[in-house]
N, C-alpha and C positions, 0 to 999 in steps of 0.2 A: 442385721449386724451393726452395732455400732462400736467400732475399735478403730482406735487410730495407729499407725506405726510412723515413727518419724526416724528418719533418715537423713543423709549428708547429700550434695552434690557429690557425683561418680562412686557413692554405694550404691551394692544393689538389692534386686530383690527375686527369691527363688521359693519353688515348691517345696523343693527337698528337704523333708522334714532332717533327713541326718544332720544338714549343712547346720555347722558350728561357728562359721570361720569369722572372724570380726569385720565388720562391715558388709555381712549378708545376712538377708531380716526377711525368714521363713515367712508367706502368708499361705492360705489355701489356696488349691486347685482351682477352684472357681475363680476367684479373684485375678488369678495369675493368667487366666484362660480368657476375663474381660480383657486386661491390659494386653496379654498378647495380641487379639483381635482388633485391639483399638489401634498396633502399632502396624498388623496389616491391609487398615483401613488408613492408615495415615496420610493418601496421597489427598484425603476430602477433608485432611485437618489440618492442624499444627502438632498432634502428638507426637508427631516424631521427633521435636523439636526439646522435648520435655526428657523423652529414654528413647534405648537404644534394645532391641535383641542381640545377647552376644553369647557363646557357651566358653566355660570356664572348664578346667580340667578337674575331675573328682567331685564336680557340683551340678556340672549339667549343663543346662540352659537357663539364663538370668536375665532379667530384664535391669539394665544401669540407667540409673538417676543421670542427666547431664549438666548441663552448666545454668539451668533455669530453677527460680524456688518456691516453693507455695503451698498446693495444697489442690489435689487431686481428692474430688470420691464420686469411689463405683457407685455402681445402679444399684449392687447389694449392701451399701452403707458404707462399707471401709474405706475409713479418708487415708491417705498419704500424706504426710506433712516434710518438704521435703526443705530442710533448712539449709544456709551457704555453709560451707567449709573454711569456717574462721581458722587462720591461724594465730591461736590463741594459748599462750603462756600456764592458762589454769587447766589443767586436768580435772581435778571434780570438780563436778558440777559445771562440767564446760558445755553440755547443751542446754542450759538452764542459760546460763551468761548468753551464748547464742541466738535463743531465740529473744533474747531481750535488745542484743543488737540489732538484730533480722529485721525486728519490731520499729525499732528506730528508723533504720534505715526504709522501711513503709512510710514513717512517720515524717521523715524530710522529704519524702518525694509525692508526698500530698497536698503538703504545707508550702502557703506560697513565701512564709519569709524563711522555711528552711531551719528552724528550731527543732532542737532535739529536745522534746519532752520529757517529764518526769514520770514514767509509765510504770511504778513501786506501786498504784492503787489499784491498777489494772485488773491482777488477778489472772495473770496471763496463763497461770498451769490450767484456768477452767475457760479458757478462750481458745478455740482455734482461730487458724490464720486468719477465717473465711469472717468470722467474728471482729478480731480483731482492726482486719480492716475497714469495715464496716464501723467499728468504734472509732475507728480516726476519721474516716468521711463527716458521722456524724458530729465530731467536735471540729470540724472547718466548719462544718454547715452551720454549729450553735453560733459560731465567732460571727458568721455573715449576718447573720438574724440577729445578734447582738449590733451591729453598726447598723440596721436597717434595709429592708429589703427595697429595691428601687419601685419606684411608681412609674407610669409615665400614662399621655393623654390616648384612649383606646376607642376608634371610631365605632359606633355605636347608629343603629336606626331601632325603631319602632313606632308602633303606634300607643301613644299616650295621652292620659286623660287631663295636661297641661302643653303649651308651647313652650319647647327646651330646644335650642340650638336655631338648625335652620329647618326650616317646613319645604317638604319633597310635595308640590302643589300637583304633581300630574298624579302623583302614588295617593295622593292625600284624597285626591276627587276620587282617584276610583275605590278607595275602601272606606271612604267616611261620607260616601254620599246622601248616607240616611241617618248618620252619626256625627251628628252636627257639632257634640262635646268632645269628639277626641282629633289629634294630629300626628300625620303620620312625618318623624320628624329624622332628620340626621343630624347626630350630634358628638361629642366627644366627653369619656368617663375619664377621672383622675382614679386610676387604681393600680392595684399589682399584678391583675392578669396579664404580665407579659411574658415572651417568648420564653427570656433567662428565668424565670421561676416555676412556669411550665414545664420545663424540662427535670428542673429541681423536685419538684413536686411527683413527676413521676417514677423518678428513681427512688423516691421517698418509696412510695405507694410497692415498686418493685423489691426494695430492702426488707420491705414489713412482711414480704411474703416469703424471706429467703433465712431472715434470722431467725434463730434458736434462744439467742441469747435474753433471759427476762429484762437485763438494763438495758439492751439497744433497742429491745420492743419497747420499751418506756419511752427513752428518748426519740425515737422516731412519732409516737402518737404527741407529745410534747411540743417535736418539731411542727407535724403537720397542722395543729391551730392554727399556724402564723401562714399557713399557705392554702385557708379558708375558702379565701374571694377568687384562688387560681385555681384554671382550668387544667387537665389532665393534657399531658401534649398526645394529640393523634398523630401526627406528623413529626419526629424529631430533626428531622432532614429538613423538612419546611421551615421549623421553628429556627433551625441553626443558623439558615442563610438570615431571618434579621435581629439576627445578634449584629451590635458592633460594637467590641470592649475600649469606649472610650472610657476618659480618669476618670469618672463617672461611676464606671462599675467597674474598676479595676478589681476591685476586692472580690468579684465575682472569678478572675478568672480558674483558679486552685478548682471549686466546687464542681462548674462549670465543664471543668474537665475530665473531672471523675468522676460525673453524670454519665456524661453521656460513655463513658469507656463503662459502665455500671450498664447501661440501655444500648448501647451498641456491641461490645467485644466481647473478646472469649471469658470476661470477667463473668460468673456467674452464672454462663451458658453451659449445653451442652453441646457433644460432641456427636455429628451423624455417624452411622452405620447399624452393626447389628447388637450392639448394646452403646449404653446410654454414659455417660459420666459427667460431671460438673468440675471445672478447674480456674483456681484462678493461681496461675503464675506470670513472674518475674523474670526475666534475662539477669543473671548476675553482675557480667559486664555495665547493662543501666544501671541498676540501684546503688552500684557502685561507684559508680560516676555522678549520680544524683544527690549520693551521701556528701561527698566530698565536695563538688562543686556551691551545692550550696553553705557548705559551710566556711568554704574560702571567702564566698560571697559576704555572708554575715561577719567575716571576722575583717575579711581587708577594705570592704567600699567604704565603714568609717573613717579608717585610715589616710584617705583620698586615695583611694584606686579605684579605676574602674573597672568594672569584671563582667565579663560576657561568655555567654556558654554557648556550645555548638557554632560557633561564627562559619559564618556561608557566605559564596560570592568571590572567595580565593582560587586560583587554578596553578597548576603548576607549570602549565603552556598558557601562553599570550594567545599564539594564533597555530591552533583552532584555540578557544576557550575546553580545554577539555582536562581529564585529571583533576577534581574539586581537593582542593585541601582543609578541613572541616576541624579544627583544633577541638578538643574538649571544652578546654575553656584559655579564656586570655585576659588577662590583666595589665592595666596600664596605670603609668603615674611619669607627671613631667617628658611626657612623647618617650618612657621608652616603657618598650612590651615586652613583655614575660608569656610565653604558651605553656600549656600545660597537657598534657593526656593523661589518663586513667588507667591503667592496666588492671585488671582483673587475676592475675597469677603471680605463686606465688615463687620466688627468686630463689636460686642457693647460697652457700657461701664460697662458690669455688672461683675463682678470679681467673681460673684457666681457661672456664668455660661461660667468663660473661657475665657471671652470677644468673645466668638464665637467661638474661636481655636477647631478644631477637635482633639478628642482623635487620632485619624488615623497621623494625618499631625504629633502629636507630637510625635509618634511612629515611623514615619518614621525620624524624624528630630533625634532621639534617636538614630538610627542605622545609619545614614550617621556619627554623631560624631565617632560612634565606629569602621567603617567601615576604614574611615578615617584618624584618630587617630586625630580631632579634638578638641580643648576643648571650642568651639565657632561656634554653628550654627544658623540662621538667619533666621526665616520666613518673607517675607516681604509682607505686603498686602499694599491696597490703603488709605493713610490717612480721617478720615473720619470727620466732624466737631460736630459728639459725641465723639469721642476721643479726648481726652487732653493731653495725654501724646506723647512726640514723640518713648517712648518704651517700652516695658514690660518686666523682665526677668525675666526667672525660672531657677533654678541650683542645680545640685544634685553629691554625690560624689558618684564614682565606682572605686572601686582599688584604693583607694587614688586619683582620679585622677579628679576632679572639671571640672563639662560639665555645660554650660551655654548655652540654649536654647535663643535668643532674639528674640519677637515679636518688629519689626520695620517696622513705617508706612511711606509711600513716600506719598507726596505730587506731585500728577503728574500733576496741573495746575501749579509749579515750581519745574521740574524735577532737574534739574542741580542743584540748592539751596538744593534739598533736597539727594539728595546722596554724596554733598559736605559733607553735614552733618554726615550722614552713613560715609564717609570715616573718619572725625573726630574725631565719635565716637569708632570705630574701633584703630586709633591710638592711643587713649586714653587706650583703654582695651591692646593692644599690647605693651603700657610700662607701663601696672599692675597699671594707674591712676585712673583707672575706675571698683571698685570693685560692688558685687551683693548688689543694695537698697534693705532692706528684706522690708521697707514699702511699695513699688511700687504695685499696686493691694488689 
């Protein structure tokens, strides 16, 4: 079988040939009988993590897509392709636009400076995910091979027919005892057999065996020239401990990482039990927080800000140290700090009910202010076309001290337009232009 069905986050999927209903996408019996087994084998995976069994009224039993996206396929060929649930203004052709976001959004969270590429030459209706991201590994990989692959000195012995290095006199007497022209010698090669391209070189070698696609089998044989003089890692675990990404190989780290997630994770692999399938997904929540973060990054640290993601080592008790408080990301300019989080769902427009916002998120958004000594915290979700506002704020005074909560929506079909804007509006509030609308809401 080779057919794909592509589907949304919380659609699902059913046998029932009757089933009509919009967002259920009939497959066969058999297929529906792997995935069911693979979700009652789920305690030996992570598939549970991907769908859910639930029965619906008048349709049966359906197996629902959940908050993760990618690209599942059975052992009998049929891929899954399971895209985010943009909330997106265009009706046709809105999964066309979709996966072109989806694609991006792969595309910044491979990418070590976070650029959203031009992926119009792609050809993505003849690309699956599985393709696709393989086509973005291999252009960080060209980019690295492009600035040069590192060398370093790699200790070396044998016996040779010149004196090279130093001479191993005990080793030397007992194998050249009658071989008066050779030296058995230890010594040091300048080359690229090291650990970081060992690694590289086998995910290479693992890719060649996985792609479909004729341009990535191109560029992977392309690639592999350059990684000639290097060994295959047998050991990826060995090889890892002597990595250490000094500025040196900073430019390795991106690849580096999606090596070994390429030779170690569920990227690629399958899944045990009593059938087989290959998966490679996403959490929504990350890619979503990946999108944006880096693009805050590329748009605000020329500005003079500094931006940091995941910040660790905060608690919200002194003693015990317990409680971590872990911001998405935080930016700073002239000592004072901005936090931010990422929300992943999408808001209403009803002011009665919060527009969605959890009590929880604004509780925690309370304590990063005070943790931090911030007077400006950010929730950012996904703009939606019930929302009309591009912000909402709430503001309360403690100790004298004015804390402003902002619910701010990105538009992620124009990412860069839309945290240009964030950054805007942020300047605006940092020279006191931008006071609390109490009409807003």
């Amino acid at each position: 079988m080779n057919k794909t069905i592509e589907l949304l986050e919380y659609e699902y999927l059913t046998d029932n040939d009757l089933c009509n209903e919009p967002g259920y996408y009939v497959v066969d019996s058999s297929s529906f009988k792997q995935l069911e087994e693979l979700l009652i084998s789920a305690e030996e995976s992570d598939f549970s993590l991907f769908f859910q069994l639930v029965s619906k009224r008048y349709v049966g039993k359906v197996i629902q897509a959940k908050n993760y996206v990618g690209m599942i396929e059975l052992s009998n060929g049929l891929k899954l392709q399971i895209l985010p649930k943009l909330p997106l203004d265009f009706e046709e052709e809105s999964n066309k636009l979709t996966k072109q976001i989806f694609m991006k959004m792969i595309r910044s969270l491979m990418s070590n400076t976070g650029r959203v590429s031009n992926i119009t030459n792609l050809q993505s209706h003849r690309m699956n995910i599985y393709e696709i991201y393989i086509f973005y590994y291999l252009e960080e990989l060209s980019e690295l091979v492009r600035r040069g692959l590192r060398s370093s000195y790699i200790k070396e012995e044998g016996n040779l027919m010149y004196l090279k290095g130093k001479l191993d006199l005990a080793r030397n007497i007992k194998v050249n005892q009658f071989r008066k022209n050779q030296f058995y010698v230890h010594y040091s090669e300048f080359n690229i057999d090291r650990a970081e391209n060992k690694i590289i070189k086998t995910a290479l070698i693992k890719l060649s065996r996985i792609s479909k696609n004729n341009e990535n089998q191109k560029k992977i044989k392309q690639l592999l020239i350059h990684f000639d003089e290097v060994n295959i890692s047998v050991n990826v675990d060995n090889d890892l401990k002597k990595i250490s990404l000094d500025r040196n190989i900073e430019h390795y780290r991106s690849v580096l990482e999606w090596s070994v997630i390429i030779l170690k994770n569920k990227s690629f692999s399958s899944f045990s039990g009593e059938v087989s399938t290959r998966a490679m997904m996403f959490p929504m929540e990350m890619l979503f927080e990946s999108y944006v973060a880096k693009q805050v990054k590329h748009i605000f640290s020329p500005k003079g800000y500094l931006v940091k993601q995941q910040v660790r080592g905060n608690f919200l008790f002194e003693f015990p140290r317990r409680f971590q408080l872990r911001p998405d990301i935080l930016i700073q300019k002239n000592n004072r700090i901005i936090i931010m989080d990422t929300k992943w769902k999408a808001l209403n427009n009803v002011s009665s009910s919060n527009f969605g916002v959890s009590q929880a998120d604004m509780y925690q958004m309370f304590a990063y202010a005070n943790i931090f000594n911030s007077s400006d915290v950010f929730l950012l979700y996904p703009k939606t076309k019930e929302i009309n506002k591009e912000s909402i704020q709430y503001e309360t005074t403690v100790d004298k001290k004015v804390i402003s909560v902002h619910i701010y929506f990105v538009d992620v079909s124009e990412i860069v337009d839309s945290i240009t804007n964030l950054y805007k509006y942020i300047e605006r509030r940092m020279n006191n232009e931008l006071s609390y609308d109490r009409t807003v809401g």
